[in-house]
SEBA-894596 format. One record per residue: z, y, x of N, C-alpha, C, CB in turn; residue in one letter. Coordinates in steps of 0.001 Angstrom, whole numbers, padded with zeros to 6 digits, always signed. Glycine has a CB too. Example, Ala and Ser with C-alpha at 12.3 -4.5 7.8 and 13.67 -1.06 7.14 Angstrom:
// residues 2
+007800-005690+013190+007800-004500+012300+007800-003300+013200+009046-004473+011308A;+007080-002250+012850+007140-001060+013670+007870+000030+012900+005725-000598+014084S;
// end
This chain:
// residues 256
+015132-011346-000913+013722-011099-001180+013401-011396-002633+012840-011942-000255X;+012327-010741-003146+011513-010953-004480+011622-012508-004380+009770-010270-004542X;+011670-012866-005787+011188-014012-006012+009829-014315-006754+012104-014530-006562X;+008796-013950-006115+007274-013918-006237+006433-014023-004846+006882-012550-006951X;+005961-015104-004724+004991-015311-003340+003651-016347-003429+006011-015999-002082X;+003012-015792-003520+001496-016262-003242+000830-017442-004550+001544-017155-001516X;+002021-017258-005881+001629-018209-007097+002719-018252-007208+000847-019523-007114X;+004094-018469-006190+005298-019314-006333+006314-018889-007058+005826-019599-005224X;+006994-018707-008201+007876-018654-008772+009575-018761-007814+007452-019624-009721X;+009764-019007-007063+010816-018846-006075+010290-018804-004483+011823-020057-006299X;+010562-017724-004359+010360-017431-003036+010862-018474-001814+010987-016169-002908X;+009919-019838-001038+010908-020442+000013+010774-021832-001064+012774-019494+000343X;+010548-021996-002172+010788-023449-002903+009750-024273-002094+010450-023500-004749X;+010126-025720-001949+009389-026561-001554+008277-026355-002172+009828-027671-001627X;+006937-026912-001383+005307-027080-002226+005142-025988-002160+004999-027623-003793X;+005563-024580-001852+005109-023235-001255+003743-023824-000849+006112-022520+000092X;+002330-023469-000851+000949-023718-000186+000591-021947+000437-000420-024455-001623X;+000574-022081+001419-000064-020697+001835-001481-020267+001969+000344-020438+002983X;-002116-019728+001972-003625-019048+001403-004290-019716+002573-003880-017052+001299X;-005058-020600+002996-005479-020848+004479-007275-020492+004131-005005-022820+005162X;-007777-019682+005451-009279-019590+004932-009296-019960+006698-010140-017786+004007X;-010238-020648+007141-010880-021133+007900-009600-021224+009098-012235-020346+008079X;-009346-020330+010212-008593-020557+011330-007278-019518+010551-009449-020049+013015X;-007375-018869+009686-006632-017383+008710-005657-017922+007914-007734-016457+007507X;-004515-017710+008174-003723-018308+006944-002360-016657+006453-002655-020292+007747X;-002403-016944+005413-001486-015779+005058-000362-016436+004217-002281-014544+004197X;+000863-016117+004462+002067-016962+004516+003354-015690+004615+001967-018158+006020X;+004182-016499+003939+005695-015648+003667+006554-015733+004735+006606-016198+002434X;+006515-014698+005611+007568-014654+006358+008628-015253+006310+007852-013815+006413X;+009242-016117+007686+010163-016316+007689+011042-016577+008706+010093-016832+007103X;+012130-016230+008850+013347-016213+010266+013277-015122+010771+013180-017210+011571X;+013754-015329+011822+014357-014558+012587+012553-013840+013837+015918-015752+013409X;+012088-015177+014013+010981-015318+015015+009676-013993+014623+010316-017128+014833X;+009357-014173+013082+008669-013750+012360+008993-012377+012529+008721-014320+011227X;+010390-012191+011823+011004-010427+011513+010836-010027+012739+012775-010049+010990X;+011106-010324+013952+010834-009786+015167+009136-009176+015678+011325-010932+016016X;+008217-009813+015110+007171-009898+015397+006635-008689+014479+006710-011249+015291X;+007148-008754+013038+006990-007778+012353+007054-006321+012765+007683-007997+011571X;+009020-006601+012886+009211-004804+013787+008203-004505+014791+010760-004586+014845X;+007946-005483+015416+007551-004450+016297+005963-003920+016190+007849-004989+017689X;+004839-004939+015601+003994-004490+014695+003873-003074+013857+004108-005349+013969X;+004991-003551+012906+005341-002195+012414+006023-000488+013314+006372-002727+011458X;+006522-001062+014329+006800+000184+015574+005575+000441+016123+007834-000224+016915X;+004574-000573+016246+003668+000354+016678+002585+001085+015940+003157-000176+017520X;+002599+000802+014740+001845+001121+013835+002356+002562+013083+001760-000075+012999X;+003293+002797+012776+004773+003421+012385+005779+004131+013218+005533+002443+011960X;+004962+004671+014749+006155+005338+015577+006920+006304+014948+005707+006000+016761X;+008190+006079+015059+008898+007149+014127+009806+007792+015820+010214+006216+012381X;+010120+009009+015692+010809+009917+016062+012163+008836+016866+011126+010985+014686X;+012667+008848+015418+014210+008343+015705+014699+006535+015965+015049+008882+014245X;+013143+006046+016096+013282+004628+016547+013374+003153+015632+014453+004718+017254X;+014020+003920+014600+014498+003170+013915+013570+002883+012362+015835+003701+013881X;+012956+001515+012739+011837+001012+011633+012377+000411+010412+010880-000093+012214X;+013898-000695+010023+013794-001150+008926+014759-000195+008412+013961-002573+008778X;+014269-000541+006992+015224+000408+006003+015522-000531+004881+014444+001907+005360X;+015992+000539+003646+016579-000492+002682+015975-001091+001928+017355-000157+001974X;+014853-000757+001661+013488-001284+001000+012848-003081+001663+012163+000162+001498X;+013439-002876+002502+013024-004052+003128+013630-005434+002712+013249-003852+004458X;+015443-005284+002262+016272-006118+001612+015342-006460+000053+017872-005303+001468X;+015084-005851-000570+014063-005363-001672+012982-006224-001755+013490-003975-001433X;+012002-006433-000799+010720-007018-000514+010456-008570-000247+010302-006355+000573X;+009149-008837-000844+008719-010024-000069+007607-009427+001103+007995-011228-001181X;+007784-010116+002350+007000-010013+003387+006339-010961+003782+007509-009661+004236X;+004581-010198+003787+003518-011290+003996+002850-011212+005193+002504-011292+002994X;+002984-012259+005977+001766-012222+007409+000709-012699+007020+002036-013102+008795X;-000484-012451+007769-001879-013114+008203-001870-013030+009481-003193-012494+007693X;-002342-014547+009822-002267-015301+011241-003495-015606+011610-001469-016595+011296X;-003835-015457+012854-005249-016550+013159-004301-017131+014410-007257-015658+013738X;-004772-018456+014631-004275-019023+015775-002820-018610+016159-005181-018709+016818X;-002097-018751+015333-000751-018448+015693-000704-016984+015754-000308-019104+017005X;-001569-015805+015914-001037-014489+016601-001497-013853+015079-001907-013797+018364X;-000389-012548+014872+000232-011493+013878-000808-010468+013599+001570-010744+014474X;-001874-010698+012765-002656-009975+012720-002842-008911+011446-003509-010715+012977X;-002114-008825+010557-002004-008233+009086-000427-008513+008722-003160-009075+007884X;+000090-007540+008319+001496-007387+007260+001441-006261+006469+002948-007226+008014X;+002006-007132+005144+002579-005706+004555+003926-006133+003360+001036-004729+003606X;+004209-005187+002803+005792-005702+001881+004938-005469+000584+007666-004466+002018X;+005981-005850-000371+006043-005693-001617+006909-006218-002277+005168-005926-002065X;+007160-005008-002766+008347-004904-003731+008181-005036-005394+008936-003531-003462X;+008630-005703-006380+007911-005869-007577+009387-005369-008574+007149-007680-007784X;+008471-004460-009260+009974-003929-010691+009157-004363-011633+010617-001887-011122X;+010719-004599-012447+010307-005189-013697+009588-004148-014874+011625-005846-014269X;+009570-002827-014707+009033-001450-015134+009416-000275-014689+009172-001260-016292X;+008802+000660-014535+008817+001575-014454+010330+002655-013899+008253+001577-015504X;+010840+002037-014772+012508+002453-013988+012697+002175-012832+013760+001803-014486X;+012340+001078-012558+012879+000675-011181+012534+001007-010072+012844-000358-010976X;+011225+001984-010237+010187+002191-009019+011290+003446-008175+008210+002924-009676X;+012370+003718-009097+013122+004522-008208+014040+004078-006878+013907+005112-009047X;+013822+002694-006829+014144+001764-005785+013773+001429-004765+014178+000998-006009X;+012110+001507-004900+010874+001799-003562+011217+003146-002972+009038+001929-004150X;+010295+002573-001913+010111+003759-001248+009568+005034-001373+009720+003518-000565X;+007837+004575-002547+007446+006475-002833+008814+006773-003403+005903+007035-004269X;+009657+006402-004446+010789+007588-004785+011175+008176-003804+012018+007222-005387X;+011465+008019-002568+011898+008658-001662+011578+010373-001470+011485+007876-000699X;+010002+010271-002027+008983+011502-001710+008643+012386-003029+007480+010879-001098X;+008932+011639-003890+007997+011853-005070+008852+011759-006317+006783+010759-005122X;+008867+012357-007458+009271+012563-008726+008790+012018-009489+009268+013510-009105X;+009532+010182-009800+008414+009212-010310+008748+009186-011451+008235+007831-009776X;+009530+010322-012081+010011+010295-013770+008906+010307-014511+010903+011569-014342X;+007776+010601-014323+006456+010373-015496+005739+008924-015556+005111+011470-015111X;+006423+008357-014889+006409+006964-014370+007055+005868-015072+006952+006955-013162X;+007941+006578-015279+009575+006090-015722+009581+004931-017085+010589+007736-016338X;+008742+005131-018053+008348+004503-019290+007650+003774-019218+007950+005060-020119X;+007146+003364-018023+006074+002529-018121+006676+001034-018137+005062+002818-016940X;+005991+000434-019184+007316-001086-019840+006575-002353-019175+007395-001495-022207X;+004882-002123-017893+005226-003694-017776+005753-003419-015706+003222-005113-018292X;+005373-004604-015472+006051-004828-013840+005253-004553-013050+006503-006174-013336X;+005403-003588-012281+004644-002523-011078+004982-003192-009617+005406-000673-011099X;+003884-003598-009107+004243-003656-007247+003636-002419-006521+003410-005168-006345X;+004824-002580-005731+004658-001232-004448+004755-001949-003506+005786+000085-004234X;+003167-001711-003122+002771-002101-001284+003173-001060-000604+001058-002298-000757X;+003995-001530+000500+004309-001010+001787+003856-001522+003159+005533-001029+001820X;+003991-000337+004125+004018-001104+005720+002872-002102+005739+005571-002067+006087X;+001815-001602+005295+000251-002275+005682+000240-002044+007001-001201-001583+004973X;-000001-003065+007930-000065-002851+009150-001753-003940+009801+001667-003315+009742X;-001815-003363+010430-003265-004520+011169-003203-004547+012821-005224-003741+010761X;-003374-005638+013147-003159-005604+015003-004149-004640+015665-003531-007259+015840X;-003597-003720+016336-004454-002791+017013-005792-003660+017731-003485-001962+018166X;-006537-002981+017728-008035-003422+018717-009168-003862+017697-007757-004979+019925X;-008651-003430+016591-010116-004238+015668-009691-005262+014974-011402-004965+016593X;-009740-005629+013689-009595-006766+012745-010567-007124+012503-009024-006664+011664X;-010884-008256+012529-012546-008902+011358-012180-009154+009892-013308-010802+011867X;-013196-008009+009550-013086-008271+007880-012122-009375+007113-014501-008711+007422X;-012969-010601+007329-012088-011383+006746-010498-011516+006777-012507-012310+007053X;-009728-010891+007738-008333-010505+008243-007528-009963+006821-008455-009185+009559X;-008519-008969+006316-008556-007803+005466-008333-008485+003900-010099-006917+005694X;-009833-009581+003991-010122-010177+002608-008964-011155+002365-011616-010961+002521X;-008178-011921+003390-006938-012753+003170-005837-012105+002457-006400-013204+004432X;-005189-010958+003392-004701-009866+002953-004905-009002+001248-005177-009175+004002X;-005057-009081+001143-005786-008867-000579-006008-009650-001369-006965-008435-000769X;-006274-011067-000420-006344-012191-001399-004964-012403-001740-007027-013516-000858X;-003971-012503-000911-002572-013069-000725-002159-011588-002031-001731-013081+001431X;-002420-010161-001673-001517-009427-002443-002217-009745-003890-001387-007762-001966X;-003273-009666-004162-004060-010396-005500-003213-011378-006524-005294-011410-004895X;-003072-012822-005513-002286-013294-006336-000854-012685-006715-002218-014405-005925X;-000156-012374-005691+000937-011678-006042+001143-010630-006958+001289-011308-005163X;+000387-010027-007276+000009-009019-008469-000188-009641-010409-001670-008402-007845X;-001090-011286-009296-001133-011474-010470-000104-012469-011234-002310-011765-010586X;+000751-013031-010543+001695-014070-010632+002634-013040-011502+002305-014786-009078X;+003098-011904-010647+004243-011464-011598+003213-010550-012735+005666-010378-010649X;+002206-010197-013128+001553-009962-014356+002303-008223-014166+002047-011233-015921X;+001843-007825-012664+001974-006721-012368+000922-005496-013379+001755-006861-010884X;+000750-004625-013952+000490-003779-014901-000371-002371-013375+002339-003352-016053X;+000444-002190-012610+000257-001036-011544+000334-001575-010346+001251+000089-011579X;-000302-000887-009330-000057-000909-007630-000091-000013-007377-000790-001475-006673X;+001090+000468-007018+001223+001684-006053+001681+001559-004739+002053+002598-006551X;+001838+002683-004108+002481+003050-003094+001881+004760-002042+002386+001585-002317X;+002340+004462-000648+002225+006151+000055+000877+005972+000988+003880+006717+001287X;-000150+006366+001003-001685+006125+001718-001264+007569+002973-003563+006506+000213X;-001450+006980+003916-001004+007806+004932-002096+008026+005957+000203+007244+005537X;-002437+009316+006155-002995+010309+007240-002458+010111+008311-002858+011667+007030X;-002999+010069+009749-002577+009976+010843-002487+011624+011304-003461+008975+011626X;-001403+012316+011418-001164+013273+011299-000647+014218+010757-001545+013346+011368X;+000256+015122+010543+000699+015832+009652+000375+016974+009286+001568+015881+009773X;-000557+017690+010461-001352+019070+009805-002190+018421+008774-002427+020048+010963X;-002472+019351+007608-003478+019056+006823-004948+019066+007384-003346+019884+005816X;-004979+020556+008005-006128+021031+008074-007033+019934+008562-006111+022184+008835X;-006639+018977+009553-007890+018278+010018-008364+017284+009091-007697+017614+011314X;-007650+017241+008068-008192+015821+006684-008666+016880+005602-006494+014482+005757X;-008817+018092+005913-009417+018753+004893-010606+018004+004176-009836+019990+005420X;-011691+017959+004638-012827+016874+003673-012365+015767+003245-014074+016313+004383X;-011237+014847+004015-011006+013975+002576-010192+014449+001714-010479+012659+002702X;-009558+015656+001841-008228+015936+000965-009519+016668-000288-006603+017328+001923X;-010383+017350+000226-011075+018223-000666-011850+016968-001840-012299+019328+000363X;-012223+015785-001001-012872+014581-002212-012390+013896-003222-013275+013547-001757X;-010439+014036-002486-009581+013286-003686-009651+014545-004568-007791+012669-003292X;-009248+016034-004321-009110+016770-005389-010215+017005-006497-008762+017838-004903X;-011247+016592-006025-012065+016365-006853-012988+015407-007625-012391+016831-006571X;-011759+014171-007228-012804+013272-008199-011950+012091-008193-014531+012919-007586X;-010125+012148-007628-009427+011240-007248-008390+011682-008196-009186+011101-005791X;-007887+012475-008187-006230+012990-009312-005953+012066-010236-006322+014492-010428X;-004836+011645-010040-004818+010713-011767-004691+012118-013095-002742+009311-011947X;-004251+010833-014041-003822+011585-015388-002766+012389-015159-003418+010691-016540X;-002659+013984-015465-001805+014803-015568-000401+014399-016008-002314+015621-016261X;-000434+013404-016827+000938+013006-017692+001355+011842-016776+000693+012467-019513X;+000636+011442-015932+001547+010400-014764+001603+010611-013412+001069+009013-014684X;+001113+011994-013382+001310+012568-011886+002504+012454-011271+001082+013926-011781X;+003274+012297-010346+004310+012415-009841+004746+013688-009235+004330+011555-009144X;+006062+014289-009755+006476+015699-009506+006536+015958-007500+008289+015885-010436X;+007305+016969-007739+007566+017186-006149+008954+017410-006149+006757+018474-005386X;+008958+016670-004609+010573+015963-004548+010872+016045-002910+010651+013988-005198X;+009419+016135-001715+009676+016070-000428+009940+017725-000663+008448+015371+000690X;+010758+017828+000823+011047+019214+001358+009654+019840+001736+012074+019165+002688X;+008391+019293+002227+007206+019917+002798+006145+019220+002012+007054+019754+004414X;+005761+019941+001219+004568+019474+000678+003068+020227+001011+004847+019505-000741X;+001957+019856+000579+000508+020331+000616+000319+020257-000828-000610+019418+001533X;-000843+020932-001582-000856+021494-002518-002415+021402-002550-000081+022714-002521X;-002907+020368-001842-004174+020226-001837-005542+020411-002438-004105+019596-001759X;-004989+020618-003909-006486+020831-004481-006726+022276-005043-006794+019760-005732X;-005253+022960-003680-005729+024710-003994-006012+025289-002770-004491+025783-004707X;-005803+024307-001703-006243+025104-000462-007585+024075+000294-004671+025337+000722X;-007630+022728-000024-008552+021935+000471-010207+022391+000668-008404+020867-000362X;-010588+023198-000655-011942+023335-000727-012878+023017-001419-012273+023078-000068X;-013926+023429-001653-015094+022230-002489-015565+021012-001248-016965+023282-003135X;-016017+019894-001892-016397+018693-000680-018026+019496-000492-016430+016468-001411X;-017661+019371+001343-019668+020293+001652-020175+019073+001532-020378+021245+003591X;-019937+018011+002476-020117+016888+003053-019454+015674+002729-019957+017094+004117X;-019828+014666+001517-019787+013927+001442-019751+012536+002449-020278+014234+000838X;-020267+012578+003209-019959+011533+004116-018688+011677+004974-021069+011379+004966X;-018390+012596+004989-017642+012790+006575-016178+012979+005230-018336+014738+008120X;-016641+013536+004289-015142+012981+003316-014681+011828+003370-015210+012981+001877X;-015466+010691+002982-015245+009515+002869-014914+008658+004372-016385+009095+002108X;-015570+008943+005306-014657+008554+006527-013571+008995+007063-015160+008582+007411X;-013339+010215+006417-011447+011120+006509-011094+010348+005938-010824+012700+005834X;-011624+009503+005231-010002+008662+004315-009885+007471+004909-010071+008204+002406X;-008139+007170+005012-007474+006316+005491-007993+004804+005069-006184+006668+005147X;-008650+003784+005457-009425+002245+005065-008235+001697+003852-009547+000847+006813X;-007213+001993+003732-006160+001366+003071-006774+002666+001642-004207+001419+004041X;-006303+003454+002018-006478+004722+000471-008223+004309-000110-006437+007181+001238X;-008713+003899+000810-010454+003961+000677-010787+002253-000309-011432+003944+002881X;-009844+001577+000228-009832+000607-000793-009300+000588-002251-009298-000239-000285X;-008236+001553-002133-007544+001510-003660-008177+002117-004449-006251+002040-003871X;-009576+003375-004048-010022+004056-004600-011361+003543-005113-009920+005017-003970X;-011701+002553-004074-012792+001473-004828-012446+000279-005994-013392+000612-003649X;-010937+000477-006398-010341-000380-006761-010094-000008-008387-009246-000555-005836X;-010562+001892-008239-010371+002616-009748-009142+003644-009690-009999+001385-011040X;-008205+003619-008072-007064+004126-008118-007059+005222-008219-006420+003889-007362X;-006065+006302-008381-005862+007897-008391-004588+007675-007534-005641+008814-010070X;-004608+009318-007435-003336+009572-006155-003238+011111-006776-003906+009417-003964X;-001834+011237-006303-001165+012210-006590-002095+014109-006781-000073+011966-005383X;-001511+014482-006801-001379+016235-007146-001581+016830-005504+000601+016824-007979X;-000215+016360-004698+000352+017240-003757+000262+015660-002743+002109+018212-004246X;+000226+016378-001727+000826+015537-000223+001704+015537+000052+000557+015733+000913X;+002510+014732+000885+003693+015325+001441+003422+014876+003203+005267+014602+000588X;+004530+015935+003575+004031+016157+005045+005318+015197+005646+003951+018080+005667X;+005446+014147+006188+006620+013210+007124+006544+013188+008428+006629+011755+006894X;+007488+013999+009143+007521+014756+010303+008075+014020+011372+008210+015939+010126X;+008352+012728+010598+009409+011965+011303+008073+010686+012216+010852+011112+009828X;+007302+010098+011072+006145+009852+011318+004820+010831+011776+005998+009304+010360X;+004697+011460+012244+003679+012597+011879+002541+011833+011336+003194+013576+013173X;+002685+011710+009881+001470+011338+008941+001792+012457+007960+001430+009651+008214X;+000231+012520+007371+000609+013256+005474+000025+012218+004339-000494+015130+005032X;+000896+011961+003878+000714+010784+002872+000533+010901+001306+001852+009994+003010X;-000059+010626-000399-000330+010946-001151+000239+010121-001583-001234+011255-001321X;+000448+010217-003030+001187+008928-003835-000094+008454-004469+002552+009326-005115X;-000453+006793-004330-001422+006231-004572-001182+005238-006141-001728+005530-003221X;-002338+005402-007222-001631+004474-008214-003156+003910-008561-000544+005275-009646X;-003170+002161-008652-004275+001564-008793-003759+000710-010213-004758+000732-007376X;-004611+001095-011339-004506+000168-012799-004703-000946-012784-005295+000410-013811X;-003799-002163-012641-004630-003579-012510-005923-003373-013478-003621-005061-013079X;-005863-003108-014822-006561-003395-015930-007843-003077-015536-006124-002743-017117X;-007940-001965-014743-009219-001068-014398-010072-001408-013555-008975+000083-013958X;-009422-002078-012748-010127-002594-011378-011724-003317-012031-008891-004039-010431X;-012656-002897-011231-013735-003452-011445-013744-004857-011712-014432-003174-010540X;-014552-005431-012686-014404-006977-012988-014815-007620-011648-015418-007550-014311X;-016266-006847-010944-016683-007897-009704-015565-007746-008878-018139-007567-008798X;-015086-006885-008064-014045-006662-007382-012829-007528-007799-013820-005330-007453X;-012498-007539-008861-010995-008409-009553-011557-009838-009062-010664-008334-011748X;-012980-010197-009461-013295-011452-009230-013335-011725-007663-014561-011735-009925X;-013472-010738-006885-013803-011481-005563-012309-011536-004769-015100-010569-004583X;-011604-010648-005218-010070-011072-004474-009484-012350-005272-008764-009656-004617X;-009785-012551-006420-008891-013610-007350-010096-015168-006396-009164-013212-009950X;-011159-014954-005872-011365-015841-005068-011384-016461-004153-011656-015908-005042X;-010761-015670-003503-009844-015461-002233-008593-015747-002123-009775-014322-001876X;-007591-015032-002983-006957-015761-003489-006655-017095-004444-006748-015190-003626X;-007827-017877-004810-007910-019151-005303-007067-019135-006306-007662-020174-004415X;
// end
């Protein structure tokens, strides 16, 4: 695993303190007990086709829970490069043509496998979660956050209104777009539409993409369609620098 967790300079060193907010604590995975609890979190969140949930990205990662009362209520990974090169090691490379990426000289985290316990989270679940990736962003003096914001589904057509709101007011910079690299892509901001309806855009979008975008983020050109998951997912990129000052301030308080 990364050696970056929640302030800590070695992942697992004694005096580790984990984020605790009232009954909520968010904390670095660990054993055997934990990873179990994870998969299967992540299986249900993540049904894939062929069964099979960890991959190599995972050797790669630090993994963070949020707990209330003992039970698994929030995870997600992150993986931290030292620039831009390395993002060919995550997982968007998998999808995406991150060579315009490639130069970028400070240290980028890629969130993965955001997961939340089915039946409803309370906010605060959410605000731990962000608090915990916050510091972690800010410990290693991360520059970017990226990663894949995923559609429940793989036809386009039914996310048309949110696909039509990113094409018009979400795209990053042309010169850091990420090429195309999946076998099935969408091409979204030539078949999506003008946005009619503003509201019903903004509830098409995924609560995870809907945060990064309050956050200052842009996302890709194209979709790609993962058949294996049936989701369609965008490549998501949030500027630490950019992030709203109130917003920066209320996760960095959370995160303490």
């Amino acid at each position: 695993m990364l050696g970056f967790y929640l302030g800590c300079p070695v992942a697992g060193e004694k005096g580790v303190q984990p984020i605790i907010r009232g009954s909520l604590v968010a904390r670095l995975a660990e054993g055997g007990g934990d990873w179990s609890r994870i998969l299967a979190l992540r299986r249900a969140t993540f049904p894939r086709q062929s069964g099979e949930e960890e991959d190599a990205q995972d050797a790669l990662s630090t993994h963070v829970v949020v707990e209330g009362q003992g039970d698994l209520l929030a995870y997600f990974r992150v993986m931290l490069f030292g620039w831009g090169a390395g993002l060919a090691q995550g997982y968007a490379a998998r999808f995406y043509d991150l060579t315009p990426l490639a130069g970028y000289s400070r240290p980028i985290a890629e969130i993965g496998r955001f997961c939340l316990a089915p039946g409803g989270v309370h906010p605060d679940v959410l605000r731990l979660a962000w608090g915990a990736m916050a510091r972690l962003v800010d410990e290693a003096r991360a520059g970017l956050l990226v990663g894949c914001s995923s559609f429940r589904g793989a036809d386009w057509r039914p996310h048309r209104a949110a696909l039509a709101l990113l094409a018009e007011a979400h795209l990053g910079p042309v010169e850091h777009l990420p090429g195309r690299k999946a076998s099935e892509v969408v091409a979204f901001p030539a078949v999506a539409g003008p946005v009619t309806d503003r509201r019903a855009a903004l509830a098409g979008l995924p609560p995870l993409l809907r945060t990064y975008l309050g956050m200052g983020g842009w996302v890709s050109d194209h979709a790609v369609v993962d058949r294996e998951l049936d989701t369609l997912h965008v490549f998501t990129c949030v500027e630490v620098d950019r992030v709203p000052a109130a917003r920066g301030a209320s996760l960095r308080a959370v995160a303490g």
